[in-house]
C-alpha positions in Angstrom: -67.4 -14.1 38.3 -68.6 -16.2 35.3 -68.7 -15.4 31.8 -73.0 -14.6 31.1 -72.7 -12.7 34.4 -74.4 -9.3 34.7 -71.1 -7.1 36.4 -70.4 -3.6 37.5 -67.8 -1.4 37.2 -65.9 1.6 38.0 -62.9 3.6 36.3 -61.1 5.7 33.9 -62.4 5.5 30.4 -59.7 5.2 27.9 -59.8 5.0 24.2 -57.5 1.9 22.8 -56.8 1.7 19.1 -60.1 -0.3 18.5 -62.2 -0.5 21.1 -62.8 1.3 24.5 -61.6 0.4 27.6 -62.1 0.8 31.2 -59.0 1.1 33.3 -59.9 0.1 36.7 -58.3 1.5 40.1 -56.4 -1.5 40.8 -55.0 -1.1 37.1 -56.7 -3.7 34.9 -57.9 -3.1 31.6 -61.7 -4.4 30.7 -62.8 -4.0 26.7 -66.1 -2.5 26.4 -66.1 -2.5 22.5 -67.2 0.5 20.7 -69.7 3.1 21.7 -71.3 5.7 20.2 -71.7 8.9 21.8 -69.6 8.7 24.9 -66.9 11.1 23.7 -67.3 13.3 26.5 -66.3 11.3 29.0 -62.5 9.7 28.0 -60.6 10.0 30.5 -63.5 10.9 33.5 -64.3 8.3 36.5 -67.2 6.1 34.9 -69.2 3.7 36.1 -70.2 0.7 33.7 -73.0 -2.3 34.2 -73.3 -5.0 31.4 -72.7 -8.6 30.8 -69.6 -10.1 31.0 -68.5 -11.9 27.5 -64.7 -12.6 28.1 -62.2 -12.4 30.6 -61.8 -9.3 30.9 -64.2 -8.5 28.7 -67.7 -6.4 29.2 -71.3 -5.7 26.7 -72.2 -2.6 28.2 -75.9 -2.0 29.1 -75.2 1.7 30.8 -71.7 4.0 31.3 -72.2 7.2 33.3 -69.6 9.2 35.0 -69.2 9.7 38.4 -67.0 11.4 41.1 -65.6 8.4 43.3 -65.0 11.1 46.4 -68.6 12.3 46.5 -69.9 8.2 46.3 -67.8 7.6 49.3 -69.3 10.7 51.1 -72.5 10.0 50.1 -72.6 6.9 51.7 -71.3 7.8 54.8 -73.5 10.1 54.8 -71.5 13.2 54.8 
């Protein structure tokens, strides 16, 4: 995926010593910078859609949390 790209994705919000991070399930870290008011949700399943600026590297437009097992049953529709 290129840099400039708009990109999803999904994972376990950790806090790094300057910026946040999403640690994905395959165990790679993306930098999301800093954001305000997201406190709650360190360490819960989040989903996160911005543009991608770096490697692995994301501007956030939008973080919410999410349970991974009720998106899978969901869309089988269970």
């Amino acid at each position: 995926m290129n840099i400039g790209a708009y990109f999803r994705l999904e994972g376990i919000l950790v806090a790094g010593a300057t910026s946040l991070y999403v640690q994905t399930y395959e165990g790679v870290f993306w930098e999301i910078g800093k954001l305000r008011d997201v406190g709650h949700l360190l360490q819960a399943n989040v989903m996160v859609e911005g543009i991608r600026t770096g490697a692995e590297a994301l501007a956030v437009n939008w973080i919410e949390a999410f349970n991974p097992v009720h998106q899978v049953l969901c869309s089988i529709g269970a």
